[in-house]
N, C-alpha and C positions, 0 to 999 in steps of 0.2 A: 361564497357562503351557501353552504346544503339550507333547503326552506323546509319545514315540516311536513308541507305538500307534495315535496317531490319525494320525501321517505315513503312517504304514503301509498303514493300514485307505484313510487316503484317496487315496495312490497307486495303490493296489490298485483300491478302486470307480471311480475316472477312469481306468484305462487308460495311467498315466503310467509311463513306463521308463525317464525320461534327464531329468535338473534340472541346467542347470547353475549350476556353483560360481563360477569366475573365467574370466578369460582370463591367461593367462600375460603379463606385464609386456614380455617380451622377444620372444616368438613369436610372441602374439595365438593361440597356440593355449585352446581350452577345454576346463580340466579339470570333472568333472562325478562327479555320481551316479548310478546306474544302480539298476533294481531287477529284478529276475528272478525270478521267483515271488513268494514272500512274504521274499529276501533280499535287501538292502542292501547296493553295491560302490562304492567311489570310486575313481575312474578319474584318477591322481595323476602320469599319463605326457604332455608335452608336448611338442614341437618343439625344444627346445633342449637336451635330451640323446641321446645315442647310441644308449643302452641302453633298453630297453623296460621297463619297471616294470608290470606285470599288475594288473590294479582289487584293490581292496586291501576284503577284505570286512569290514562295520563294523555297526556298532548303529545301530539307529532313533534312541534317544536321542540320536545322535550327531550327526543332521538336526534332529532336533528342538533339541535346546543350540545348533544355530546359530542356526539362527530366533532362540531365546528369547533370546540373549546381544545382539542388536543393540541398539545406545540410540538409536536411531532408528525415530519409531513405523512411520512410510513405510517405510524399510528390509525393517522386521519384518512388515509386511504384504504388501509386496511377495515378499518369499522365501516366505514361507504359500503364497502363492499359485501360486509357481513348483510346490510340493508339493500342492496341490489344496486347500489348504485355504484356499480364497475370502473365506468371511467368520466366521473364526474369531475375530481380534480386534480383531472392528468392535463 
């Protein structure tokens, strides 16, 4: 299991600011995570609302519980990796 703190630790040592999450079904916009010093933002605003919704700041655990929740091992490697963490569960 990925820990919040090794998201952290390993966006931080790679130089990583911006993961993203989906693309919006309807807009093809993508929403995303951000990191700013040593905090943690989801950026939860796409193309198909009006109103602007400001990155919404969040927990490491919260990257990380995504990672860990996929039931696909590709999936779950693949996002690691989005997060810097390459060969964590290989």
């Amino acid at each position: 299991m990925i820990t919040g703190e090794q998201v952290k630790t390993a966006m931080i040592e790679k130089n990583i600011t911006h993961v993203k999450h989906h693309e919006c079904g309807l807009c093809s916009h993508m929403v995303y995570y951000s990191r700013e010093g040593d905090q943690l933002f989801f950026h939860p605003h796409c193309g198909c609302v009006s109103y602007y919704n400001p990155p919404e700041p969040c927990e490491w655990e919260e990257a990380a519980d995504w990672i860990n929740t996929q039931s696909n091992d590709e999936v779950r490697s693949m996002l690691a990796a989005r997060f810097g963490l390459d060969n964590v569960l290989r």
